[in-house]
C-alpha positions as CSV (number, residue, x, y, z in Angstrom):
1,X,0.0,0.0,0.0
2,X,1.5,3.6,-1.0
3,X,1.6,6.0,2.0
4,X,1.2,9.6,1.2
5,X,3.0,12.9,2.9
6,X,1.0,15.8,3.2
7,X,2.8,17.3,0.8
8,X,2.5,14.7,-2.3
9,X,-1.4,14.5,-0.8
10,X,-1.8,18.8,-2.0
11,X,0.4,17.5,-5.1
12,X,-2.2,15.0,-6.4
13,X,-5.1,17.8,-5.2
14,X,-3.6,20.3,-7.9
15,X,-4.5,18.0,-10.8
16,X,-7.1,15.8,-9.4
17,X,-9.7,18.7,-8.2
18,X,-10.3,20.0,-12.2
19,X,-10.9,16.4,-13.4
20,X,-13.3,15.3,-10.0
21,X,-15.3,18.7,-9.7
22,X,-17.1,18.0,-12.4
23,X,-18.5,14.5,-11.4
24,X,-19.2,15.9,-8.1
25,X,-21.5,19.2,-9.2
26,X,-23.0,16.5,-11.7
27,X,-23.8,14.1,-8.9
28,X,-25.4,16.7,-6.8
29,X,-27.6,17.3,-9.1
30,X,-28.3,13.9,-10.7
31,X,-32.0,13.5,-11.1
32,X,-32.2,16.5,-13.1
33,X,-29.8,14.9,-15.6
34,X,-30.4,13.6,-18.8
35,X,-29.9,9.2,-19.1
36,X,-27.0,10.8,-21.6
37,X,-25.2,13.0,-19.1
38,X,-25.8,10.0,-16.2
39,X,-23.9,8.0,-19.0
40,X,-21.4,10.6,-19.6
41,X,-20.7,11.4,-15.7
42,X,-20.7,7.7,-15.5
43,X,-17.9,6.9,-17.4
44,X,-16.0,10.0,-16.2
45,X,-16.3,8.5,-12.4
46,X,-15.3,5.1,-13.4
47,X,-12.7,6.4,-15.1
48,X,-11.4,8.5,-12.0
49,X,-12.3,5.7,-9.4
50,X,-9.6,3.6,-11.6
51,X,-7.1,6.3,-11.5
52,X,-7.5,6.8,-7.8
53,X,-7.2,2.7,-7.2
54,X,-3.9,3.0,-9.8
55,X,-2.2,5.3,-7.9
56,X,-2.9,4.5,-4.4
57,X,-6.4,6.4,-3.1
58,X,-9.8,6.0,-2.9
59,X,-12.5,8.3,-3.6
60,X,-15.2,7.6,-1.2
61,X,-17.8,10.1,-1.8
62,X,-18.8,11.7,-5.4
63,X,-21.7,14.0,-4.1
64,X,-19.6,15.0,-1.2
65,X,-16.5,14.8,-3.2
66,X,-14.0,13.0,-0.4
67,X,-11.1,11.7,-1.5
68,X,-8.7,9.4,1.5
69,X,-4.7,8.9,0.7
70,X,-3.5,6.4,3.1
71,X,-0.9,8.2,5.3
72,X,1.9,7.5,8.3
73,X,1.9,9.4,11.5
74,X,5.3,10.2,12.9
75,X,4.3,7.5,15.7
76,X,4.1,5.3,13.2
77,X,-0.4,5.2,12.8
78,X,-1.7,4.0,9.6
79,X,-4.5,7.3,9.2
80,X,-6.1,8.4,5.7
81,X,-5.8,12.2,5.0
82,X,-8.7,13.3,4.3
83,X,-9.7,15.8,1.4
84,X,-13.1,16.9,0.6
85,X,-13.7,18.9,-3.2
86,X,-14.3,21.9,-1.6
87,X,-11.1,22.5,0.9
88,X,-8.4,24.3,-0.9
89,X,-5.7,21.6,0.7
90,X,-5.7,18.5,2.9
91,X,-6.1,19.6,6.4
92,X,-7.8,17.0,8.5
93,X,-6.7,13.1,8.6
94,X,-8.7,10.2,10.4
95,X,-8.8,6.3,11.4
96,X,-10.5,3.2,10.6
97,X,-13.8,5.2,12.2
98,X,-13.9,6.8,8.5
99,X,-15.0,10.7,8.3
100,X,-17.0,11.3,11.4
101,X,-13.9,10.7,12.8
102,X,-12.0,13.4,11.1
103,X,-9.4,15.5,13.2
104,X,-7.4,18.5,11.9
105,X,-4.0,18.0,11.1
106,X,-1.5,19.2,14.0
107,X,1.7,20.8,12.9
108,X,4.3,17.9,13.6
109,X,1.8,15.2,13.2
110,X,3.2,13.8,9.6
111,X,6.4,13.5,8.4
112,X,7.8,15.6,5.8
């Protein structure tokens, strides 16, 4: 399994926000979409669901547009940093619990 840094974490953000906003305003409002755009938003999720899985994340949430990049603590915790679509960075991390669990990141926290 690939652990991410923080850093590479807001790397990956840079490209993967333009390519994920899309499906995620699309998923938001889905029932006012044509069977032709469900197709087309389809596709472009699949697509991005295999590019996460590829390179070592996992989107978890297209309407909320969260994204989890399995990450090491400096005392040595597995965590996922957590990114949703609408935060300009990753700033919060959490456990197995999942989201409801998320806690902001403390300076210190992650290696560089």
């Amino acid at each position: 399994m690939r652990l991410f840094t923080v850093r590479e974490v807001n790397e990956v953000i840079r490209e993967l926000k333009p390519l994920l906003l899309p499906v995620v305003e699309a998923a938001r409002r889905w029932d006012s979409l044509t069977p032709e755009e469900m197709e087309e938003v389809e596709r472009q999720a699949e697509w991005l669901l295999r590019a996460a899985a590829e390179n070592g994340f996992i989107i978890r949430d297209f309407v909320n547009g969260i994204v989890d990049f399995p990450a090491r603590t400096k005392d040595d915790e597995v965590v996922f940093l957590c990114w949703k679509v609408d935060e300009p960075e990753v700033m919060f991390y959490h456990g197995p619990e999942g989201f409801r669990g998320r806690r902001r990141i403390a300076p210190g926290l992650f290696p560089e």
